[in-house]
Kinemage of the C-alpha trace (Angstrom):
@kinemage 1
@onewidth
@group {chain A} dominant
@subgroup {mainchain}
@vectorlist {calphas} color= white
{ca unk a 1} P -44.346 45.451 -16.271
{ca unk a 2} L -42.065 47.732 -17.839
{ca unk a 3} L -38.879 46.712 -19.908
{ca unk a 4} L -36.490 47.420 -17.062
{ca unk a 5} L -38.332 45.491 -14.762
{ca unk a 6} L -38.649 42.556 -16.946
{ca unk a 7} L -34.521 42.275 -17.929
{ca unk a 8} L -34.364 42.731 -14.286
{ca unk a 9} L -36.703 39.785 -13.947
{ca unk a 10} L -34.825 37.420 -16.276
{ca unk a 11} L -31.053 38.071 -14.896
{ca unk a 12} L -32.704 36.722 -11.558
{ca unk a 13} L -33.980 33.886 -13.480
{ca unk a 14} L -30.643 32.968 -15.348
{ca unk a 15} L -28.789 33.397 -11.845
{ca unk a 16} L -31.561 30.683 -10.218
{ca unk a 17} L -31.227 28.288 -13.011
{ca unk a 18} L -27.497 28.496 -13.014
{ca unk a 19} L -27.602 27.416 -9.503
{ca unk a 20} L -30.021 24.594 -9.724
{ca unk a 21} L -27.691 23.442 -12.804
{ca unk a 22} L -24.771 23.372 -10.378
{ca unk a 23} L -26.657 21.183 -8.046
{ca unk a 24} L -28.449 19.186 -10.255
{ca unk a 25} L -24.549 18.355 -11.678
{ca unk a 26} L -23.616 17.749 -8.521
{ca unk a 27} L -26.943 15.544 -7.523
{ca unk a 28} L -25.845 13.460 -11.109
{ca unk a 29} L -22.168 12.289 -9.811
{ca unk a 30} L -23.561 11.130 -6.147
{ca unk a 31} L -23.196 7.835 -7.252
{ca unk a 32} L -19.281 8.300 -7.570
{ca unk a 33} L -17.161 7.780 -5.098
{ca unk a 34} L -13.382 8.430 -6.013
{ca unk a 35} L -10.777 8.206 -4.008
{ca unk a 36} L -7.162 9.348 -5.105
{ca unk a 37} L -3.720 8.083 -3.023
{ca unk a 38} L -0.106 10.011 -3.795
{ca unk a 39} L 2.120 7.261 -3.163
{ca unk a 40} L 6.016 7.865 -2.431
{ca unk a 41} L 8.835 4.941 -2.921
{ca unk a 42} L 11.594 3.543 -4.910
{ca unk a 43} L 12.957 1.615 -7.671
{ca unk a 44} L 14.328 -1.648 -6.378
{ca unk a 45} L 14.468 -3.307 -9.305
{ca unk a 46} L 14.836 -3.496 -12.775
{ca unk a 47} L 15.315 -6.082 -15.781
{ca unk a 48} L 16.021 -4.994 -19.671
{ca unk a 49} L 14.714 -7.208 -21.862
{ca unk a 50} L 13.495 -7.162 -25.777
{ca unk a 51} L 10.938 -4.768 -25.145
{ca unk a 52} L 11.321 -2.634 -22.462
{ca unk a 53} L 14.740 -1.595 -21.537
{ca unk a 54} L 16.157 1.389 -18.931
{ca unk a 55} L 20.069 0.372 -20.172
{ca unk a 56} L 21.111 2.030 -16.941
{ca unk a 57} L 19.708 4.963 -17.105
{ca unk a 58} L 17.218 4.015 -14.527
{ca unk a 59} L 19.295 2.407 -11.102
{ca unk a 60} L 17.933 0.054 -8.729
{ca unk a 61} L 18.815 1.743 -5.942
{ca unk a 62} L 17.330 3.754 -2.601
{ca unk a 63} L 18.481 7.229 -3.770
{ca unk a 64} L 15.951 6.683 -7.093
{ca unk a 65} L 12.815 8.332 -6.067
{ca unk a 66} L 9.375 7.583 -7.512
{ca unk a 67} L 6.284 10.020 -6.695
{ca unk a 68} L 3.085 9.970 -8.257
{ca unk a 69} L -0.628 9.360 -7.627
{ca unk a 70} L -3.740 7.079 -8.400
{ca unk a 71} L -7.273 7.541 -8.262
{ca unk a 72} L -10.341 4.714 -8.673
{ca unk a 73} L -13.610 5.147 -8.273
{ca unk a 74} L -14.924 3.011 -4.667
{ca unk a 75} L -18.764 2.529 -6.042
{ca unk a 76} L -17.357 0.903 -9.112
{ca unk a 77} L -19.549 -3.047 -9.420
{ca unk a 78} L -17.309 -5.838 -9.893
{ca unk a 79} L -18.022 -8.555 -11.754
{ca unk a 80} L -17.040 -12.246 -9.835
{ca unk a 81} L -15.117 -15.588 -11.762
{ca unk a 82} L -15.313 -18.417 -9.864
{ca unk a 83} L -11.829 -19.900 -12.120
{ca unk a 84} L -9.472 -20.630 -10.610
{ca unk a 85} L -11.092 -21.522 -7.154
{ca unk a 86} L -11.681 -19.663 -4.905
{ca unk a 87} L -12.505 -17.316 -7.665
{ca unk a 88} L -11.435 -13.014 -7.871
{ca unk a 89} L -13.766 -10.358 -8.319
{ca unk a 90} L -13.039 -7.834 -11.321
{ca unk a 91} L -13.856 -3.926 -11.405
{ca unk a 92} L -13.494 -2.517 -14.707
{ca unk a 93} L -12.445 0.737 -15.590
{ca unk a 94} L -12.210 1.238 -12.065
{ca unk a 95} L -9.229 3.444 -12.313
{ca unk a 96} L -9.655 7.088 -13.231
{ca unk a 97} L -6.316 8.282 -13.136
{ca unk a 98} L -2.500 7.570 -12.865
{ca unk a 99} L 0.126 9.502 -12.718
{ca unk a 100} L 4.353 8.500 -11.815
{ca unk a 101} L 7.542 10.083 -12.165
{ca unk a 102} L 10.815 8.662 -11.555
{ca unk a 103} L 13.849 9.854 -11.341
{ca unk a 104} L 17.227 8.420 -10.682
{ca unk a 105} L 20.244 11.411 -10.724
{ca unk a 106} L 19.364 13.777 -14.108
{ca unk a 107} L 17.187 10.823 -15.264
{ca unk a 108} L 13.613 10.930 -15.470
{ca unk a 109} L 10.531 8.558 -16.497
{ca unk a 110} L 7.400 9.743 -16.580
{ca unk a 111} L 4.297 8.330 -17.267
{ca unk a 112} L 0.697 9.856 -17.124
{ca unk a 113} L -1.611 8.391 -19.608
{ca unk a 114} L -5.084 9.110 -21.007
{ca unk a 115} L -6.994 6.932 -19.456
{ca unk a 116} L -10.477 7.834 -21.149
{ca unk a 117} L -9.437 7.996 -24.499
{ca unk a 118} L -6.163 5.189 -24.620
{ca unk a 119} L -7.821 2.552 -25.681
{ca unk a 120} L -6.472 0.159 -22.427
{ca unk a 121} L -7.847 -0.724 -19.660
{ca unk a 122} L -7.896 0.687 -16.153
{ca unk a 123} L -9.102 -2.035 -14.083
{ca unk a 124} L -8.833 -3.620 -10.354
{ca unk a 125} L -8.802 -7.308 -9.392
{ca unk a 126} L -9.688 -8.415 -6.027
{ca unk a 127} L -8.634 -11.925 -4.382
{ca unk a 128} L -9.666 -12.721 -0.791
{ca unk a 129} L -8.092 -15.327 1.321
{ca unk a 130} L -6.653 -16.740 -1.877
{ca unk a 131} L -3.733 -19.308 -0.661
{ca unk a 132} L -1.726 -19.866 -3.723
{ca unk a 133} L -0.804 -15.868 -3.944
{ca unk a 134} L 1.842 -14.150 -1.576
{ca unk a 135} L -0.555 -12.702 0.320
{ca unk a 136} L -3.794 -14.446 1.471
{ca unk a 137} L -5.838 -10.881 0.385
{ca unk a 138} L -4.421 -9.008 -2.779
{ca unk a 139} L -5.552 -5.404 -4.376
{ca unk a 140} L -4.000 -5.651 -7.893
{ca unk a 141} L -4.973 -2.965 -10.554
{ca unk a 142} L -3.597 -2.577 -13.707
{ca unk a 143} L -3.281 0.766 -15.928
{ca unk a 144} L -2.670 -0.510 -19.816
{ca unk a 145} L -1.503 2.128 -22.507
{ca unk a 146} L -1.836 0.808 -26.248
{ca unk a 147} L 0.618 1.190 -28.761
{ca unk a 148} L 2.310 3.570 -29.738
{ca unk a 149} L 2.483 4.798 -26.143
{ca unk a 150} L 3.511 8.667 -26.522
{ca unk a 151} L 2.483 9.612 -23.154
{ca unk a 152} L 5.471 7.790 -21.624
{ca unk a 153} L 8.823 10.127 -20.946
{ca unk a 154} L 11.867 7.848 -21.107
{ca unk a 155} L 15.478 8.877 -20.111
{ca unk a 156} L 17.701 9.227 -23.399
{ca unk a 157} L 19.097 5.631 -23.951
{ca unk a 158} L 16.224 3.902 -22.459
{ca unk a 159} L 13.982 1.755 -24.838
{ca unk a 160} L 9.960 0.722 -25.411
{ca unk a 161} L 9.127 -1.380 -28.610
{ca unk a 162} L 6.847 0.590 -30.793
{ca unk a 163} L 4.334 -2.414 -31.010
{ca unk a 164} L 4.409 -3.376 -27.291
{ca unk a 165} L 1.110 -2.038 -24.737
{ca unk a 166} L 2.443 -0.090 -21.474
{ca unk a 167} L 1.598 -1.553 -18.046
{ca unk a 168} L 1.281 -0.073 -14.647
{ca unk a 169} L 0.518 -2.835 -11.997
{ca unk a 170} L -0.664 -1.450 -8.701
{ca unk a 171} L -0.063 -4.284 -6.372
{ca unk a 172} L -1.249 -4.096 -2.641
{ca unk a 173} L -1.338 -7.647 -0.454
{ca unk a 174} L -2.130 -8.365 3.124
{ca unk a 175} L -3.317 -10.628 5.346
{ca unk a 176} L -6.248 -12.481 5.161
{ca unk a 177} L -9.547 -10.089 5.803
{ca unk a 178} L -7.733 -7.164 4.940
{ca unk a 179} L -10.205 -6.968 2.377
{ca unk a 180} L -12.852 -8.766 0.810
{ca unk a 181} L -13.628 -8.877 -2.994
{ca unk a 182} L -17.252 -8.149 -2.512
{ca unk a 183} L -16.481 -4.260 -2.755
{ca unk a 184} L -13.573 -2.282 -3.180
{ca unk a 185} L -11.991 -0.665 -0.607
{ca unk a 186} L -13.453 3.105 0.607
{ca unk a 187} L -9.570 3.291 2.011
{ca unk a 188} L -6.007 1.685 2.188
{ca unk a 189} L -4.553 1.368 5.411
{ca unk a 190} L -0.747 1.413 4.144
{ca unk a 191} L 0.444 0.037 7.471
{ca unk a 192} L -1.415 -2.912 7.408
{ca unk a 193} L -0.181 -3.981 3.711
{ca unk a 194} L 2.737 -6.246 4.105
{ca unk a 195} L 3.110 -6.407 0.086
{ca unk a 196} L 3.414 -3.109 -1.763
{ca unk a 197} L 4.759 -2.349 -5.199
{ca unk a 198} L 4.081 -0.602 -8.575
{ca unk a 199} L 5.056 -2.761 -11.649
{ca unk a 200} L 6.029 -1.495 -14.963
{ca unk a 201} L 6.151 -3.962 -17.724
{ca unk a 202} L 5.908 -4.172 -21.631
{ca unk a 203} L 2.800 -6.576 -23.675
{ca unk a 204} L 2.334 -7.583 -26.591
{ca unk a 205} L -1.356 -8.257 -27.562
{ca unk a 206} L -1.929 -12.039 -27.925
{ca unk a 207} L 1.266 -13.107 -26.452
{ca unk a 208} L 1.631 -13.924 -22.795
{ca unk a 209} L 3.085 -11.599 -20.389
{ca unk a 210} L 6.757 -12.556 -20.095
{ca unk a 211} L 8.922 -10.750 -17.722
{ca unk a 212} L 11.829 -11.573 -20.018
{ca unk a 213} L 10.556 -8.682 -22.050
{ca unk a 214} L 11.730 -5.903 -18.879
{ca unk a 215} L 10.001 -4.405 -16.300
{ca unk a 216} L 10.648 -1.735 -13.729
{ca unk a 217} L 9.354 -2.837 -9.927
{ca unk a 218} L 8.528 0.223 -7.450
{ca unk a 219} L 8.908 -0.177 -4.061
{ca unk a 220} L 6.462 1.888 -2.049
{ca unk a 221} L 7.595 3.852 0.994
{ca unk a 222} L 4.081 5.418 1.482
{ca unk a 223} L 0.508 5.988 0.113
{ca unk a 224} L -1.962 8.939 1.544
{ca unk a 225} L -5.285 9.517 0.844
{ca unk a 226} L -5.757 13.112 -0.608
{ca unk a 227} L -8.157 15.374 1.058
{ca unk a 228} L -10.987 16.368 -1.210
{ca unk a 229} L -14.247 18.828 -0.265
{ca unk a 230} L -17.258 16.963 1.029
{ca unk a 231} L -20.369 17.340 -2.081
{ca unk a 232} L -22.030 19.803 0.568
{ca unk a 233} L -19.290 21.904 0.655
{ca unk a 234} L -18.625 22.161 -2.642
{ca unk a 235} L -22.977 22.863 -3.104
{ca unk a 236} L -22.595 25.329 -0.530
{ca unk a 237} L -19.393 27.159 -1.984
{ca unk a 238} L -21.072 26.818 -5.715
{ca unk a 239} L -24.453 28.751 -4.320
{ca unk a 240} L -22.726 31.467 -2.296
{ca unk a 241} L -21.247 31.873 -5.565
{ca unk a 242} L -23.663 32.375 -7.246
{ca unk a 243} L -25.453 34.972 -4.875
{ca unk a 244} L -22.731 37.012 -4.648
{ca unk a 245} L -22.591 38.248 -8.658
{ca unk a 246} L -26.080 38.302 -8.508
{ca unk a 247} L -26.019 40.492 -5.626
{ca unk a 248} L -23.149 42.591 -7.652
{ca unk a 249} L -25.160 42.322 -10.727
{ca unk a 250} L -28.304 44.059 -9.103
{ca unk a 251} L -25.956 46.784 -7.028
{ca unk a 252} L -24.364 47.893 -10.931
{ca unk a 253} L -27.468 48.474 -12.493
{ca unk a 254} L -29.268 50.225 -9.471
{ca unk a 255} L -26.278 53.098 -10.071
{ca unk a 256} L -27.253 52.730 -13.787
């Protein structure tokens, strides 16, 4: 085999195991299942308090508007506490991603924290056909940011204590076998929730959450499921890919 034939040989070789990296990737995060929402709504109320204050630069009021997105992970195993009867189900780190932005006139909050590397906690709590809540069946997850939080945007004037945690409550209710906390949820059927709202609140670690210390609440106007390309798709798209500059590859050096 000549030397021409053999470099010839290899770049084939390179080309096939760059494919079968793609899909072996691909074969690796099968067991995932995220799912990621854009939700749409309001700020319809808000409380200043010793650690978390807006000082009116954030207004209660239907012409704010709040955008953003979430994003947790459906195949994520929950772990069950019986206390208080009848018990809630727990799914850690869950949530892979938040994202919100609010503003109100020239005013803006944002808040898209680093989930991975923050040091909080991203998870989801699940209570079915729970009596003493507002809602029988409740989706509740909670995005916490640890001190000092410097992914948070805040409107000049507004105010979050340097030693306080940043929280994000996701809070979805509904009636009873809306869901079940064996299992999160593959989807969320907005017009069946008769409870929806986005918390944003200050903690201190150790202390009890207080809502003397502020919060913002969001009230959701809608929440979508975003569109993303089915694994085979993506396999096929990665392949074809990967044929065509080898394909390209071999055309350049037969002119060589």
């Amino acid at each position: 085999m000549s030397t021409h034939e053999i470099t010839r040989w290899w770049s084939k070789a390179r080309s096939l195991l760059a494919v079968g990296a793609v899909a072996a990737g691909l074969s690796s995060t099968a067991g995932a299942a995220p799912v990621t929402y854009n939700f749409t709504g309001w700020v319809n109320e808000t409380f200043d308090g010793a650690l978390f204050a807006l000082n009116g630069t954030i207004a209660a009021s239907p012409s704010s508007v709040a955008t953003g997105s979430f994003t947790y992970d459906t195949a994520t195993a929950g772990t069950h506490f019986s206390n208080p009867p009848p018990g809630f189900t727990v799914y850690f780190n869950a949530i892979k991603s938040l994202s919100l932005t609010i503003q109100s006139g020239s005013n803006i909050l944002a808040w898209n924290p680093t989930l991975a590397s923050s040091g909080g906690g991203a998870d989801i709590n699940m209570n079915n056909n729970n009596s003493t809540l507002p809602e029988p069946d409740v989706f509740a997850g909670r995005v916490v940011g640890t001190p000092p939080v410097t992914d948070l945007t805040l409107p000049p004037g507004a105010m979050l204590d340097s030693s306080a945690m940043f929280n994000a409550g996701i809070n979805l209710g509904g009636p009873e076998t809306l869901f079940n906390d064996e299992s999160l949820p593959p989807t969320l059927d907005f017009s069946a929730l008769t409870w929806h709202a986005i918390r944003l609140f200050p903690h201190v670690q150790g202390k009890p959450l207080n809502p003397d210390d502020g919060y913002l609440r969001i009230e959701l106007t809608s929440l979508t499921l975003q569109p993303v390309p089915e694994p085979g798709t993506v396999a096929l798209l990665s392949v074809g890919l990967a044929g065509l500059g080898l394909s390209r590859r071999r055309k350049l050096r037969e002119r060589q």
